[in-house]
N, C-alpha and C positions, 0 to 999 in steps of 0.2 A: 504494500500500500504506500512503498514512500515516493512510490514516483509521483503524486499528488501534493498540492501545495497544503491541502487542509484536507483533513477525515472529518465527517460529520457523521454522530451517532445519533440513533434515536432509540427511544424510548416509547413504543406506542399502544396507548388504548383506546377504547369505545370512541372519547369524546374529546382526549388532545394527547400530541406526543411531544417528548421532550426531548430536544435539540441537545448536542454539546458539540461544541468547536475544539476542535485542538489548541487552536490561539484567539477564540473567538469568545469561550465559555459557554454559558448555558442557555437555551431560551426555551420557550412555548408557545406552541400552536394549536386551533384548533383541529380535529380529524376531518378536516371537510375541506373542500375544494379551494376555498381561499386561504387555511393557512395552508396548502399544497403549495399555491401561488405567491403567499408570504415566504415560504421556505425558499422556493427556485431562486426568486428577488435574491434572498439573502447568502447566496453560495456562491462561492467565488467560482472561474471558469473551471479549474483544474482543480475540482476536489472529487471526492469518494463520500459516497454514504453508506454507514453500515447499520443494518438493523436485527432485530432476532425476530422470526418467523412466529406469530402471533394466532395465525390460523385465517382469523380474517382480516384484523385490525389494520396488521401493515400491506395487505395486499394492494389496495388502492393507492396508496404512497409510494411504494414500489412500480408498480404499473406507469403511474404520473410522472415520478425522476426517469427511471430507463425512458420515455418515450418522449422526454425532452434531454435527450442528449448526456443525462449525469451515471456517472459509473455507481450500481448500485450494487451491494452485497447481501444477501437473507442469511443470516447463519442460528443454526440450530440454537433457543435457548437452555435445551439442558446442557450442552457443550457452556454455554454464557455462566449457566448455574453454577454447574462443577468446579468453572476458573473461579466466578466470585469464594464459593468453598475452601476452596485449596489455598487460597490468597488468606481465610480464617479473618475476611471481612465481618462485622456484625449489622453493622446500619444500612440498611436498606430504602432507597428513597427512589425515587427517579431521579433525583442528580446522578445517583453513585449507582445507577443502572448504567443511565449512559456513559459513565467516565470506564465502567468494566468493559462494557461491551469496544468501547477505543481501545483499552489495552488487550482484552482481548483478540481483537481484530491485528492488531500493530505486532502481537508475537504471535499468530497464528496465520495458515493462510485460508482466505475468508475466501469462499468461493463466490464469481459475477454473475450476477442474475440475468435471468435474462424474459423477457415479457413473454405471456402464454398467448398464442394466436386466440382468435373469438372460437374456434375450433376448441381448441385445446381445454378453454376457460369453461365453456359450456362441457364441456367429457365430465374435468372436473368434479364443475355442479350437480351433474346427474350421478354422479361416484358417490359423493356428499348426500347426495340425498334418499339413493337407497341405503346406503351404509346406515343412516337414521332410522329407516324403515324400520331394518331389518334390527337394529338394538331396539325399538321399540315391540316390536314381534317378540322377540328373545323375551325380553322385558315382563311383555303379557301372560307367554307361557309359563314362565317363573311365578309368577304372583298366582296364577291360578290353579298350578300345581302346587303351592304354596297354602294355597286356601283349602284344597285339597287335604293335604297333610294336618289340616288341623281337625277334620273329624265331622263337625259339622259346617260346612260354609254356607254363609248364605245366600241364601237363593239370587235373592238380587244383584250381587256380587258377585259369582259366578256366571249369568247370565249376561250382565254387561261387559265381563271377562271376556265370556266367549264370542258374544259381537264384535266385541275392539279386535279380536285374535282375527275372526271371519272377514271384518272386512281389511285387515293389515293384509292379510295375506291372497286376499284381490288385488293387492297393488303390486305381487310380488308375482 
């Protein structure tokens, strides 16, 4: 990462993610499209952004910097977890999220991301969404073999069991 003048890390949730500069320090933005637009502003030409893979949070921040031109990284946060660990950090904030994830990144090699075609993004989605399905199916038959096991279940219980099970596995 040092062939870049500045790393910028983030930190990101639901509804803002935290910025830290290498020689910039810290800032905040919101998760939405203009602080995506405040952030771009704020990046010098030849920098790097790294972030840890969030599930959904950082994927539209990710998507946004690659497809304006900035070098971006996703890297595993239990890799992020383990270094903060090993380091026998205690405080945890979103400052000291971001400032691991820089050093993390700066002794480790952070893999380049790179954007998922509308192909790719939509496979995804539909991967996601039976994979729910299907823990909720699972889910269903647990509880009602569940109810099961306890001797008498109740009727109503067991029968709205078995609809929720009936129709999950119309979807499947």
């Amino acid at each position: 990462m040092n062939r870049y003048n500045e790393t910028f890390e983030v930190d990101i949730s639901k509804d803002v993610f935290d910025v830290h500069g290498s020689t910039v320090g810290h800032d905040q933005y919101k998760n939405d499209e203009s602080g995506f637009r405040k952030l771009l502003k704020a990046l010098p030409d030849t920098s790097s952004v790294v972030m840890e893979a969030t599930g959904y949070y950082h994927y539209r921040l990710a998507q946004f910097l690659y497809k304006n031109g900035i070098t971006v990284s996703v890297v595993n946060p239990l890799s992020v977890k383990r270094f903060i660990q090993m380091k026998l950090a205690k405080v945890k904030t979103d400052k000291s999220d971001t400032r691991a994830i820089y050093e993390y990144a700066v002794l480790n090699k952070v893999p380049l991301y790179t954007a998922l075609t509308d192909v790719q993004r939509e496979c995804l989605q539909l991967l996601r969404l039976l994979d729910s399905y299907l823990k909720k199916r699972t889910a269903t038959k647990n509880k009602r073999h569940g109810e099961e096991v306890l001797g008498l279940p109740s009727k109503f219980v067991y029968r709205s069991l078995k609809r929720n099970r009936k129709q999950l596995d119309k979807g499947h």
